[in-house]
N, CA, C and O atoms as a GROMACS GRO file, in nm:
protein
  388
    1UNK      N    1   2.083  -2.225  -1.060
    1UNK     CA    2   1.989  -2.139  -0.994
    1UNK      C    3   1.998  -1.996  -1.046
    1UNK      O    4   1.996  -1.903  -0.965
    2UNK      N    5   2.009  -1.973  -1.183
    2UNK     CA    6   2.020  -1.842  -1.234
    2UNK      C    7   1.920  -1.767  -1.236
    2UNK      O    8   1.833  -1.804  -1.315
    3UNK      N    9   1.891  -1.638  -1.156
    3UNK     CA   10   1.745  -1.606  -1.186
    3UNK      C   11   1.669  -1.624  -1.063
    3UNK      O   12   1.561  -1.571  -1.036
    4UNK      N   13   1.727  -1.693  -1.003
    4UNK     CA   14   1.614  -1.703  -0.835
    4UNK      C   15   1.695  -1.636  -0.769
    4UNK      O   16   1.815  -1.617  -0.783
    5UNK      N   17   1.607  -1.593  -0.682
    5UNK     CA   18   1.642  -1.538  -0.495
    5UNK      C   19   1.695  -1.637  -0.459
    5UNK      O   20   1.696  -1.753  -0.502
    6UNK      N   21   1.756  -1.569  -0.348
    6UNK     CA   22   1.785  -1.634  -0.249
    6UNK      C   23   1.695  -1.618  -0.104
    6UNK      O   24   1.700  -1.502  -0.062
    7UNK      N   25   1.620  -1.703  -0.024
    7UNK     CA   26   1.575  -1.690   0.070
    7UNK      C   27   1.556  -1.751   0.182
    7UNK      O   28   1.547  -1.872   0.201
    8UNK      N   29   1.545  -1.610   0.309
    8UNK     CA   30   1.587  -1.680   0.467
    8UNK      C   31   1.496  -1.645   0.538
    8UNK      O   32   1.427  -1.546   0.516
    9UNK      N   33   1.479  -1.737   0.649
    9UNK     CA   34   1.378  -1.722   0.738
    9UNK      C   35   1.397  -1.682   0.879
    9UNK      O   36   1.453  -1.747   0.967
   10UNK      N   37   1.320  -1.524   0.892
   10UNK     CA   38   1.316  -1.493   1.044
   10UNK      C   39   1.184  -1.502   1.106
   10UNK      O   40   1.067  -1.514   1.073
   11UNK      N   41   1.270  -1.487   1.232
   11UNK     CA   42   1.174  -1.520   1.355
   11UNK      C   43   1.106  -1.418   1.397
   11UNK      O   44   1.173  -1.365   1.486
   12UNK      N   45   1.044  -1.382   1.387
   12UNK     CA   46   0.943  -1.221   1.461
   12UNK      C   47   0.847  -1.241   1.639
   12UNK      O   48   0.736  -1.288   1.666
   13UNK      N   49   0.930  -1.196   1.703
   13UNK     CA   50   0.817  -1.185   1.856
   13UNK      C   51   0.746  -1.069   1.880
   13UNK      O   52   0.815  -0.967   1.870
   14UNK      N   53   0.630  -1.052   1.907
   14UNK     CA   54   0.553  -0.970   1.987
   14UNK      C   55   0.417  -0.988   1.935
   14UNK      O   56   0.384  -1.031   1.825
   15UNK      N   57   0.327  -0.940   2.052
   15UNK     CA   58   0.196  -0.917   1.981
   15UNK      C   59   0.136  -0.891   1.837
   15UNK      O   60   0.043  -0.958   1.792
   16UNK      N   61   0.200  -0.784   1.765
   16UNK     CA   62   0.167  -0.781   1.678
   16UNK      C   63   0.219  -0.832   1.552
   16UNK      O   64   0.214  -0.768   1.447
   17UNK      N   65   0.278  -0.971   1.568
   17UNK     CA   66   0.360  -1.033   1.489
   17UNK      C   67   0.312  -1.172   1.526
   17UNK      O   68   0.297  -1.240   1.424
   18UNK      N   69   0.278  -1.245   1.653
   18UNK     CA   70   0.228  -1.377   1.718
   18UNK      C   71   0.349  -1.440   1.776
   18UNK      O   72   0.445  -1.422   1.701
   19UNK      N   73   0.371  -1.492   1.857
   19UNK     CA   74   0.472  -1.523   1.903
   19UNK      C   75   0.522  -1.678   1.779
   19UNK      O   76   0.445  -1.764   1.738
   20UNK      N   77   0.669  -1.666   1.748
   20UNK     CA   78   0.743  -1.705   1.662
   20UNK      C   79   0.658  -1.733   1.513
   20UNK      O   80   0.673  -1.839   1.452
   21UNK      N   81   0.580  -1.638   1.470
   21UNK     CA   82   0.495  -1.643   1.339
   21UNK      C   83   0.672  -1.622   1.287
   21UNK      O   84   0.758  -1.553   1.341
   22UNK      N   85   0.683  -1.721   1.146
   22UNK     CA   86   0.761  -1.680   1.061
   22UNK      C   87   0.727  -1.577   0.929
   22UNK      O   88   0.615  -1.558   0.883
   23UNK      N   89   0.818  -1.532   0.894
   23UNK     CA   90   0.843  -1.433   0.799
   23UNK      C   91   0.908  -1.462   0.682
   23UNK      O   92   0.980  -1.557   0.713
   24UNK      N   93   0.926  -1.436   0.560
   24UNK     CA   94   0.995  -1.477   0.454
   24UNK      C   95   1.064  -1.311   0.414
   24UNK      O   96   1.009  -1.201   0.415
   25UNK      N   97   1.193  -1.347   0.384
   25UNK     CA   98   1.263  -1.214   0.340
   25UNK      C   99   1.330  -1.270   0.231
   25UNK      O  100   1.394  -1.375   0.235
   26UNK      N  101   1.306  -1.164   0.088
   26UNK     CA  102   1.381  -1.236   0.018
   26UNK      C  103   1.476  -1.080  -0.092
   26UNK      O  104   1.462  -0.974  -0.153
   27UNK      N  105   1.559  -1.173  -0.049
   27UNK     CA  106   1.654  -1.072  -0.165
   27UNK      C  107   1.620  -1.066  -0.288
   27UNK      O  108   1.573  -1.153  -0.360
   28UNK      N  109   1.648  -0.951  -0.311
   28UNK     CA  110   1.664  -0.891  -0.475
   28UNK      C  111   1.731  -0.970  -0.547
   28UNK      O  112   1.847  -0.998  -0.518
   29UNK      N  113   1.643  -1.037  -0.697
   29UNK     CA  114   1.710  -1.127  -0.775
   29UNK      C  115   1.701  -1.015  -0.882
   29UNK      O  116   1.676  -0.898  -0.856
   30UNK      N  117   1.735  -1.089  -1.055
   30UNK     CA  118   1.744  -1.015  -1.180
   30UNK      C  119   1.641  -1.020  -1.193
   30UNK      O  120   1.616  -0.971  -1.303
   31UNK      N  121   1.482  -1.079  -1.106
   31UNK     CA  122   1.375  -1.074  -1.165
   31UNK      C  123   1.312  -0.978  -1.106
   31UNK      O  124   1.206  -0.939  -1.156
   32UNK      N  125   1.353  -0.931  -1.010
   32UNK     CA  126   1.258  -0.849  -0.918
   32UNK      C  127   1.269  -0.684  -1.009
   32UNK      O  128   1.354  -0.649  -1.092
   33UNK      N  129   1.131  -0.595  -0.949
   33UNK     CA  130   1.056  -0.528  -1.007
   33UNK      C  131   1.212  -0.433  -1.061
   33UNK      O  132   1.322  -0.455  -1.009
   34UNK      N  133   1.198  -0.367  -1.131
   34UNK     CA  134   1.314  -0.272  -1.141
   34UNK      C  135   1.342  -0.111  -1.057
   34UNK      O  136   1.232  -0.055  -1.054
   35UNK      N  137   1.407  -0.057  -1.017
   35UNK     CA  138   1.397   0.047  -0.902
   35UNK      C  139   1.270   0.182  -0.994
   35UNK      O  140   1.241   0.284  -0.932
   36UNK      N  141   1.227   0.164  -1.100
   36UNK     CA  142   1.116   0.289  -1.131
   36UNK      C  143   0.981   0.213  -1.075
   36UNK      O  144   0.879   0.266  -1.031
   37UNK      N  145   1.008   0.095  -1.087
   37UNK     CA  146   0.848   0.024  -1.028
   37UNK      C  147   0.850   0.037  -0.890
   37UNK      O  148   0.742   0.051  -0.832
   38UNK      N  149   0.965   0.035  -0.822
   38UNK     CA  150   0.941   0.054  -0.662
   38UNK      C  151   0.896   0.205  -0.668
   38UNK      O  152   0.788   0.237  -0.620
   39UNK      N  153   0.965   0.284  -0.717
   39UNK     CA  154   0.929   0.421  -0.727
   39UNK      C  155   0.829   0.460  -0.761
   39UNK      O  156   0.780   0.559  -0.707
   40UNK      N  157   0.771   0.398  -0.854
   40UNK     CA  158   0.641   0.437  -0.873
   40UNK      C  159   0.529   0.427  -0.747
   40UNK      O  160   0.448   0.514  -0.713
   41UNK      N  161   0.549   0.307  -0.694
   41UNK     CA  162   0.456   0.237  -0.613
   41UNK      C  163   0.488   0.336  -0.475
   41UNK      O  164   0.390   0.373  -0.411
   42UNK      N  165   0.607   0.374  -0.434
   42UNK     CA  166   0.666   0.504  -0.334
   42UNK      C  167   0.553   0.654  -0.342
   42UNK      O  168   0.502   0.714  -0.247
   43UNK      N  169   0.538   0.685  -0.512
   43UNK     CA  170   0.497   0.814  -0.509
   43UNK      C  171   0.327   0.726  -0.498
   43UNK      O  172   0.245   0.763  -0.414
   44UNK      N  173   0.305   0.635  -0.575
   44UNK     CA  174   0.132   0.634  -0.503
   44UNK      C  175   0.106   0.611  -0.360
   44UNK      O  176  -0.002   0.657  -0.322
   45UNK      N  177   0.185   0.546  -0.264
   45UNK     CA  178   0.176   0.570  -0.205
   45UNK      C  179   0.172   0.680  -0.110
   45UNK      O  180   0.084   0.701  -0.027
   46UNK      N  181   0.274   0.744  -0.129
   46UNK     CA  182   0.300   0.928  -0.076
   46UNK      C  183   0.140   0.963  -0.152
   46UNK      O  184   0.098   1.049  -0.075
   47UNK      N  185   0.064   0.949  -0.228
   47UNK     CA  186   0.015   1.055  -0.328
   47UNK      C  187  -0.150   0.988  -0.253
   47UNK      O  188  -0.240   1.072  -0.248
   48UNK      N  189  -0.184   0.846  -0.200
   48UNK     CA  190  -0.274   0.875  -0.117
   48UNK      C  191  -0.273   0.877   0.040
   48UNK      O  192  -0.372   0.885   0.114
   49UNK      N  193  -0.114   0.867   0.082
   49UNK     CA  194  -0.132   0.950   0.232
   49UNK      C  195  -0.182   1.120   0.246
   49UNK      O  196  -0.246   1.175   0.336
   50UNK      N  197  -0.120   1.180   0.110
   50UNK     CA  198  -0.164   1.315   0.121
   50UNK      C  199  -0.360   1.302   0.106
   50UNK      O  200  -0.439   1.327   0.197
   51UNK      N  201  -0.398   1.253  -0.047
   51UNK     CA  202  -0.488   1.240  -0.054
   51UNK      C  203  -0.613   1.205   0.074
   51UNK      O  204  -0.729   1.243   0.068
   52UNK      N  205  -0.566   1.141   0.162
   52UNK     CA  206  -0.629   1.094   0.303
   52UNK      C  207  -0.655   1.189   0.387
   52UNK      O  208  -0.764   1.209   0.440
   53UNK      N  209  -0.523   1.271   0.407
   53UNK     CA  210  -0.489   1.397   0.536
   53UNK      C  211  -0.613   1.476   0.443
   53UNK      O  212  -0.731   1.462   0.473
   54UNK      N  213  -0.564   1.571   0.314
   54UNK     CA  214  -0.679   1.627   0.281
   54UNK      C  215  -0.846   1.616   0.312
   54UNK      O  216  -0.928   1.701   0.348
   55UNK      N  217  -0.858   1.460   0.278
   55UNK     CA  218  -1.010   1.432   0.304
   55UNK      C  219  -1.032   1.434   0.483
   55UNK      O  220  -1.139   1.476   0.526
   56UNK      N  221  -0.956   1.401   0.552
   56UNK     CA  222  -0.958   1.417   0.696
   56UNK      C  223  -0.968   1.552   0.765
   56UNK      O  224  -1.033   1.573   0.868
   57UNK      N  225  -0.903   1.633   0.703
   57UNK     CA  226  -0.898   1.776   0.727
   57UNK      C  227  -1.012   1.832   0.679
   57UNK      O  228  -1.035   1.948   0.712
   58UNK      N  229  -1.108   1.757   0.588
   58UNK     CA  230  -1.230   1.831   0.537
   58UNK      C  231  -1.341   1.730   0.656
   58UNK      O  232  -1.460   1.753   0.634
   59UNK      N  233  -1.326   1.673   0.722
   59UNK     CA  234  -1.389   1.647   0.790
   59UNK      C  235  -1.484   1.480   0.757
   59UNK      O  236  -1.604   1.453   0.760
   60UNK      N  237  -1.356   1.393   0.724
   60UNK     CA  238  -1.431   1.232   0.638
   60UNK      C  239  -1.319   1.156   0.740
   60UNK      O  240  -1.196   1.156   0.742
   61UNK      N  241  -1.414   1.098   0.818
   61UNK     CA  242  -1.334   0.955   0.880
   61UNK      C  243  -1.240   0.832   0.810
   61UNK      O  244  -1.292   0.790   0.707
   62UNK      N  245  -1.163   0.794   0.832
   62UNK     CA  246  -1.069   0.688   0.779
   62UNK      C  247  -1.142   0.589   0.815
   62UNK      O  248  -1.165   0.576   0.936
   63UNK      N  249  -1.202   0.485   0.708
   63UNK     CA  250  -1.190   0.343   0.763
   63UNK      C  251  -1.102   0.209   0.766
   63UNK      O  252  -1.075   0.124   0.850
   64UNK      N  253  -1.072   0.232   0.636
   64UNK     CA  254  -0.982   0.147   0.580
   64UNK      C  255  -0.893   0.234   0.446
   64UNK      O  256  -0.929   0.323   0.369
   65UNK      N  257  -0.757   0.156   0.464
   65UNK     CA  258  -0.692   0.170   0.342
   65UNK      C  259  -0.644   0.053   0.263
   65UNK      O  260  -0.603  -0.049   0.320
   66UNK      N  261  -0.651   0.071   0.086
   66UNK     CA  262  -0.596  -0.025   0.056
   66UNK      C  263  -0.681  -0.134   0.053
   66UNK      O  264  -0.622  -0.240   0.034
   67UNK      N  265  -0.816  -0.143   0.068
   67UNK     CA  266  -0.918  -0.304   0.116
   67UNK      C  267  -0.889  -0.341  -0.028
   67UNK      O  268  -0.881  -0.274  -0.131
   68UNK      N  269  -0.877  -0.466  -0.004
   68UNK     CA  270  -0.903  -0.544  -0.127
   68UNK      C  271  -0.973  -0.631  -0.107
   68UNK      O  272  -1.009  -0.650   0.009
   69UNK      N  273  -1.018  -0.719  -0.215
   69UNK     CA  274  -1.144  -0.810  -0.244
   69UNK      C  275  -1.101  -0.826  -0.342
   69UNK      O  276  -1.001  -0.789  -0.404
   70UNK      N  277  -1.241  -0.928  -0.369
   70UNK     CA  278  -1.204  -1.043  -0.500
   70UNK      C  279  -1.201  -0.931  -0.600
   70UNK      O  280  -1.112  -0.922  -0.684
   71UNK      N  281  -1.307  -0.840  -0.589
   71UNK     CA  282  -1.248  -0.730  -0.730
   71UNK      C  283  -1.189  -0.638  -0.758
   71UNK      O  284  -1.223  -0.550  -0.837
   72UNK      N  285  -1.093  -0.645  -0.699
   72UNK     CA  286  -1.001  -0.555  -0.687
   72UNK      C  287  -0.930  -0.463  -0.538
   72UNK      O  288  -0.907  -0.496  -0.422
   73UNK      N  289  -0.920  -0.382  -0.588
   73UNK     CA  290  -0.863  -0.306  -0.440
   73UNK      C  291  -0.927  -0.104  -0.412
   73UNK      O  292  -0.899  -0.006  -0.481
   74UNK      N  293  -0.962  -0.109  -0.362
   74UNK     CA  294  -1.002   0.022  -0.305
   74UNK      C  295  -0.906   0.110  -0.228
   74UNK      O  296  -0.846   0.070  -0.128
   75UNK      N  297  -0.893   0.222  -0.275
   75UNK     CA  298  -0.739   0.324  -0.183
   75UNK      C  299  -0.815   0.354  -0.042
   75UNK      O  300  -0.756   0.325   0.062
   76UNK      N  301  -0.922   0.403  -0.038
   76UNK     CA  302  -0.937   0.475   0.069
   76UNK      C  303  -1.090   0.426   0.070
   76UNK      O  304  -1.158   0.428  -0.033
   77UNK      N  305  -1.143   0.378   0.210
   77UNK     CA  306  -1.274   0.360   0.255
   77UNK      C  307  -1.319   0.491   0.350
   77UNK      O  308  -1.240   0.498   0.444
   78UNK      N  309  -1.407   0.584   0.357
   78UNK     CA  310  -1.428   0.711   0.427
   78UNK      C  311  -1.574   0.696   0.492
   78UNK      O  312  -1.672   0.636   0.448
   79UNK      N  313  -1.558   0.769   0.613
   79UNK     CA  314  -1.721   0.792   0.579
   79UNK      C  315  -1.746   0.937   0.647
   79UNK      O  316  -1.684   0.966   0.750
   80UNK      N  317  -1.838   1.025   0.586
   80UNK     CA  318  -1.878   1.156   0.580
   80UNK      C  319  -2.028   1.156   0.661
   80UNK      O  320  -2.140   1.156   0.610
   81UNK      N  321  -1.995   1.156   0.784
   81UNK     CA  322  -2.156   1.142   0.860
   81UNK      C  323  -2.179   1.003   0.825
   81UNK      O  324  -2.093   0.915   0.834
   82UNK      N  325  -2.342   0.980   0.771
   82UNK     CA  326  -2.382   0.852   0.765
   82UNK      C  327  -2.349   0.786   0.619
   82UNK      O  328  -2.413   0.687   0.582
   83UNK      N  329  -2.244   0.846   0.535
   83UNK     CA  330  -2.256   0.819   0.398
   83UNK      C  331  -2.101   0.764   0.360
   83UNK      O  332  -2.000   0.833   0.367
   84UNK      N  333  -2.106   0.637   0.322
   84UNK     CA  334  -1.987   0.585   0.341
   84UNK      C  335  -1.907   0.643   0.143
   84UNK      O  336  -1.970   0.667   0.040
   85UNK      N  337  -1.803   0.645   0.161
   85UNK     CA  338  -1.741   0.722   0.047
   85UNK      C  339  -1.594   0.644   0.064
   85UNK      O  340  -1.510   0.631   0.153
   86UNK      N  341  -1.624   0.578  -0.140
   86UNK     CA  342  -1.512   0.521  -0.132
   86UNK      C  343  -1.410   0.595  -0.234
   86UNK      O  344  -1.459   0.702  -0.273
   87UNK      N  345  -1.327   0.578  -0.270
   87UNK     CA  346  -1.172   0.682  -0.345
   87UNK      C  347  -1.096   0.622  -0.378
   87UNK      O  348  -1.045   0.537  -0.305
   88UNK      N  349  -1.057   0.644  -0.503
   88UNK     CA  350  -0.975   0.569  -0.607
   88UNK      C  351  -0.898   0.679  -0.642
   88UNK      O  352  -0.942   0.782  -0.692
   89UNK      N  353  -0.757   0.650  -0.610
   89UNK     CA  354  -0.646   0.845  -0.588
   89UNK      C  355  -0.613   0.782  -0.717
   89UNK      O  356  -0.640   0.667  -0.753
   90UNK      N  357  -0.539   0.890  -0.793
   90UNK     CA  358  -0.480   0.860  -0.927
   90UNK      C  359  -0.394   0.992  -0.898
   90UNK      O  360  -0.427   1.090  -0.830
   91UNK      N  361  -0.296   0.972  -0.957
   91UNK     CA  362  -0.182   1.074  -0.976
   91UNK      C  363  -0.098   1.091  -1.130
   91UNK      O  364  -0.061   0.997  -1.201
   92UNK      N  365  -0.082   1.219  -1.157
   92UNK     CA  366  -0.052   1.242  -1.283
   92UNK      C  367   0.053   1.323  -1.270
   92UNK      O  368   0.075   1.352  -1.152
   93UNK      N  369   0.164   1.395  -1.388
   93UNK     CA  370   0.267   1.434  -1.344
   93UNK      C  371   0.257   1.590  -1.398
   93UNK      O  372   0.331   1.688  -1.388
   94UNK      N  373   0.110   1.561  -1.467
   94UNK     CA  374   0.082   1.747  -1.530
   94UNK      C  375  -0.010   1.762  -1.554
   94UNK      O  376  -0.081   1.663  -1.572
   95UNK      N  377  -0.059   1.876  -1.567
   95UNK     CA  378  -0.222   1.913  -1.601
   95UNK      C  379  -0.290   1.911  -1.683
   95UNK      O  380  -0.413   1.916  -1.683
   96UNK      N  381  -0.202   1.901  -1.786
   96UNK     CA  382  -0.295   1.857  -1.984
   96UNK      C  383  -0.314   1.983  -2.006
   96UNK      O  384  -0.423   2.003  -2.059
   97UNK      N  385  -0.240   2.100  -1.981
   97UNK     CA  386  -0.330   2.249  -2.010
   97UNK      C  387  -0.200   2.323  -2.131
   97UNK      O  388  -0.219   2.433  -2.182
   0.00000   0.00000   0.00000
């Protein structure tokens, strides 16, 4: 078994879980992502919670985050009055100047 997880199964109660819905938890094998890929995926995340607060503070409703579909995935669903506005955050580490 060189190369696989190992994995165990918990039990989760409450409403927002269903009563005894199972869960899969699985440990870190040699295959799993390496700690810059979690990191990466850490700062996009941080990079469209800010991105969100900004557009909220300018006055654009949250609908969804994250929707995905068959073609892909969308960061942020908004809508500005009657005009729905969707956002694709990208983050860079400098300005090109």
């Amino acid at each position: 078994m060189t190369g696989q997880g190992k994995t165990k199964t918990l039990l989760r109660a409450g409403p927002q879980f269903g009563i005894g819905r199972r869960l899969m938890a699985h440990r870190r094998s040699p295959d799993s992502p390496p700690a810059a890929a979690n990191r990466s995926a850490q700062v996009g995340s941080e990079t469209e919670r800010l991105a969100c607060a900004y557009l909220q503070s300018n006055g654009l409703r949250l609908l969804a985050c994250n929707y995905r579909c068959r073609r892909g995935e969308i960061d942020l669903v908004m809508q500005e009055g009657d005009t729905l506005v969707f956002v694709e955050v990208r983050f860079r580490t400098s300005t090109g100047s």
